[in-house]
N, C-alpha and C positions, 0 to 999 in steps of 0.2 A: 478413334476407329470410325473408319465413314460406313453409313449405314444409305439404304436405298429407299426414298419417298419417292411418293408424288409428288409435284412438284406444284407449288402454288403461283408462281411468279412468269412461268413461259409454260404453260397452261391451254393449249389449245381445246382439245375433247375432256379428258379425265386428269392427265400431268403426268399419264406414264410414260414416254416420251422424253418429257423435258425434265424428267427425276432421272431418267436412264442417260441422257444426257451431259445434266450435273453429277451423278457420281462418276462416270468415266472421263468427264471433263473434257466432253464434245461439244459442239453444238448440236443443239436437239434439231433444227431442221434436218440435221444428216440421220438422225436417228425416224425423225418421219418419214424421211424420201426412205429409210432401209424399212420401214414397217409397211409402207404402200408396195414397193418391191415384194417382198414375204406376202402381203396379203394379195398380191396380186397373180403371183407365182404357185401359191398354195392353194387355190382355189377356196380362199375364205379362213382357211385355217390360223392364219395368222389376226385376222380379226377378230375370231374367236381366244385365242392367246392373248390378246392386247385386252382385251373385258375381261378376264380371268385374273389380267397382271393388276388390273384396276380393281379387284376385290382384295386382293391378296395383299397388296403391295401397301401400306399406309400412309397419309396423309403427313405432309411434313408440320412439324410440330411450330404453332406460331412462337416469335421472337416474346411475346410478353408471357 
């Protein structure tokens, strides 16, 4: 069962992005260029979603 992290390894600001990426088996640049669109378009809204996604969302569990 795949579950949704942060993402530790393509990792730009918090990894929520690049965890949003790896589970849908994107690449995370496309998933930034869609969150600057959203926060751009939304007047901040989506910047606000993307710190919210980053509290919520967990940290991927290290390999040891």
């Amino acid at each position: 069962m795949k579950k949704l992290y942060r993402s530790k390894e393509s990792r730009m600001l918090c990894g929520v992005c690049g965890g949003v990426g790896e589970y849908f088996n994107i690449d995370p640049t496309l998933v930034r260029l869609g969150m600057v669109l959203l926060a751009a378009c939304s007047f901040g809204t989506g910047v606000l979603a993307y710190f919210i996604a980053a509290v919520i969302i967990p940290d991927e569990p290290s390999a040891f």
